[in-house]
C-alpha positions in Angstrom: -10.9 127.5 -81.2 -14.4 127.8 -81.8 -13.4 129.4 -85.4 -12.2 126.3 -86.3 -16.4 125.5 -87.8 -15.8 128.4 -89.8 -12.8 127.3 -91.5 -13.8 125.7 -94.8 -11.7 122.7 -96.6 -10.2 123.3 -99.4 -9.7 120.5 -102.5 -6.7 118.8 -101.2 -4.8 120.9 -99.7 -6.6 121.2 -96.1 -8.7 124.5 -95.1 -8.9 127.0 -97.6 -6.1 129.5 -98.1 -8.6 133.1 -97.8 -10.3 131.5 -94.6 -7.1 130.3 -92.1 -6.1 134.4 -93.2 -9.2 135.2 -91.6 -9.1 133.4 -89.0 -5.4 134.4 -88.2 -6.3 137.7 -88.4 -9.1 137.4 -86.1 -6.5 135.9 -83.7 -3.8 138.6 -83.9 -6.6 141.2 -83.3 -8.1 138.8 -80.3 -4.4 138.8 -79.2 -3.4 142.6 -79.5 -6.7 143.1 -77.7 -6.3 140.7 -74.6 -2.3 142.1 -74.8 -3.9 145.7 -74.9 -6.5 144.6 -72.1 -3.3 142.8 -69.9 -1.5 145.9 -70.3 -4.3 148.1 -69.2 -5.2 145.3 -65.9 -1.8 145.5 -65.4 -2.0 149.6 -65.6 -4.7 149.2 -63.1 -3.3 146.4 -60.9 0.0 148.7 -60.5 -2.0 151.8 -60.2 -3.8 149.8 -56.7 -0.5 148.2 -55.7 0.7 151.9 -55.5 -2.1 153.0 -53.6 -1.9 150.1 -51.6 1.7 150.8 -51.1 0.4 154.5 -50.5 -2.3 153.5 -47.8 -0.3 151.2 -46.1 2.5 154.1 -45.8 -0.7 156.9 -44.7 -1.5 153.6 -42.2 1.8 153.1 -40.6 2.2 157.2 -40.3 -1.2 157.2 -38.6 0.1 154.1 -36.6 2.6 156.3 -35.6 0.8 159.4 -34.5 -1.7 157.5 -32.5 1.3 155.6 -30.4 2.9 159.1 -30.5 -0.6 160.5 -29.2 -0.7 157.4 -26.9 2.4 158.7 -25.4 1.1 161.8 -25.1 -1.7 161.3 -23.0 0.1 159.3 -20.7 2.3 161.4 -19.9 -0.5 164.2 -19.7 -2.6 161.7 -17.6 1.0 161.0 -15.6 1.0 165.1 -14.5 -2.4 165.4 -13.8 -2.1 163.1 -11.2 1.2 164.1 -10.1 -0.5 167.8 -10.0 -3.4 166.4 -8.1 -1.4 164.6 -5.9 0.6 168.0 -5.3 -2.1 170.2 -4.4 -4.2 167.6 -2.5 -0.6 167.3 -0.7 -0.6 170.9 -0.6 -4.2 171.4 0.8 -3.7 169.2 3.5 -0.7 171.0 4.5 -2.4 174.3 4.3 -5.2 172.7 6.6 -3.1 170.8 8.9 -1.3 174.8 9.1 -4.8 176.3 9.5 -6.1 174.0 12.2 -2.5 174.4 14.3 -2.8 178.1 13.8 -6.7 177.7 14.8 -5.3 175.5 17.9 -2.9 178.2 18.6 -5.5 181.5 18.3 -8.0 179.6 20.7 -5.1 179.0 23.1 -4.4 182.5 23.3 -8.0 183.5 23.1 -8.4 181.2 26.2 -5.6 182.6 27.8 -6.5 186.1 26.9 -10.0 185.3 28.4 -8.7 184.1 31.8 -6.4 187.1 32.3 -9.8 189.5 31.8 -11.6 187.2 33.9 -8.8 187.4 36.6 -8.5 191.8 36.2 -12.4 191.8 36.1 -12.1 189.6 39.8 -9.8 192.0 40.7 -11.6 195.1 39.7 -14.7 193.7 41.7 -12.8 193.0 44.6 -11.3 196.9 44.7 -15.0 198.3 44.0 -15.9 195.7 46.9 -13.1 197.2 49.0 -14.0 200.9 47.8 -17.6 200.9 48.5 -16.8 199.2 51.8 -14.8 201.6 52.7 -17.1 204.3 51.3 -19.7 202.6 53.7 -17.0 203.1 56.4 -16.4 206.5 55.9 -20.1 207.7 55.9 -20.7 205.8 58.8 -17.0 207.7 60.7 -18.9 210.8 59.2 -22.5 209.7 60.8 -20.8 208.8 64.0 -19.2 212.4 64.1 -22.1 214.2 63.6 -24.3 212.1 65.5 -21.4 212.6 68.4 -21.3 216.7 68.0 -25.4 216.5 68.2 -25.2 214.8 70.9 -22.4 216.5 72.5 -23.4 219.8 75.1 -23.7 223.0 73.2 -19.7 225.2 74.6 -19.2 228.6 73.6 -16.1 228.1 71.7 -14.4 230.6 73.9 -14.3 228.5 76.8 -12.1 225.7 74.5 -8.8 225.7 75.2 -6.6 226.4 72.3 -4.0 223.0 72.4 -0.9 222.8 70.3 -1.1 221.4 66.7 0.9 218.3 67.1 2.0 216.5 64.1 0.4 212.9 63.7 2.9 210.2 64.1 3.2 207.5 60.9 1.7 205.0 63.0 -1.5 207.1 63.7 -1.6 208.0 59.8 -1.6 204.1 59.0 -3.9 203.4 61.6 -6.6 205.9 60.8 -6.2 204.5 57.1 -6.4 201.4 57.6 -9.6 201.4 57.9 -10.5 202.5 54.5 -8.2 199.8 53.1 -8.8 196.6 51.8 -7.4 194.5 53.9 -10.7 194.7 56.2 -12.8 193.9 53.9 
């Protein structure tokens, strides 16, 4: 001890009675102190311990969240994809439909196109028919009247009255015929 200078000898006895009180006391209140300052580390070492013990609980729940959370956006990562594989599934089936139905309008559309282009052949072929036989006809009818111009001038007394006879079928088609397409 560094109180032991301070300590005074006594006659024979050793250190003097009033002095080693002193310096007991001085220990005992050195001792309560440190005691007093253990008890309050101690205090303190427990009080960080528990908060130790506190943060290491807050850490292992937050542990837990994040691999909870981890899990989480896995799975939410694991159905996007699944959803975009889905719908890009899904559009290519719409397309693939679309360009079939497409296929299948133009088809028809073609087809549709050909029978107009086969009624419009037709339709020129009658008005080639009609105005040929229209030519026909006014050239019959130029004929006649060229024919009665031509013809002498009779009173119409002096033409015998004949009998109305009934045209046969065959004279019907024949005269006809001329007007029909067949000629043309």
């Amino acid at each position: 001890m560094a109180d032991d200078n301070n300590l005074r000898r006594a006659w024979l006895r050793g250190y003097r009675q009033g002095d080693v009180e002193l310096a007991v006391a001085r220990a005992t209140l050195t001792q309560e102190q440190l005691q007093h300052e253990l008890e309050a580390t101690r205090a303190r070492a427990n009080a960080m311990q528990t908060e130790i013990t506190e943060l290491h609980r807050r850490f292992e729940t937050f542990r837990k969240r994040e691999t909870e959370l981890t899990t989480a956006i896995d799975e939410v990562r694991e159905r996007r994809d699944q959803l975009e594989r889905d719908s890009t599934s899904r559009a290519q089936q719409i397309v693939s439909e679309a360009e079939h139905r497409a296929a299948a309008l133009r088809t028809e559309g073609l087809r549709q196109v050909g029978e107009l282009q086969q009624q419009v052949e037709q339709l020129l072929g009658l008005r080639a028919g009609l105005s040929a036989a229209l030519k026909r006809v006014t050239q019959d009818i130029s004929d006649s009247l060229d024919r009665l111009a031509a013809a002498p001038a009779r009173a119409v007394e002096q033409i015998q009255p004949h009998q109305p006879h009934e045209p046969s079928t065959d004279d019907v088609h024949e005269r006809f015929a001329r007007w029909s397409d067949t000629e043309s």
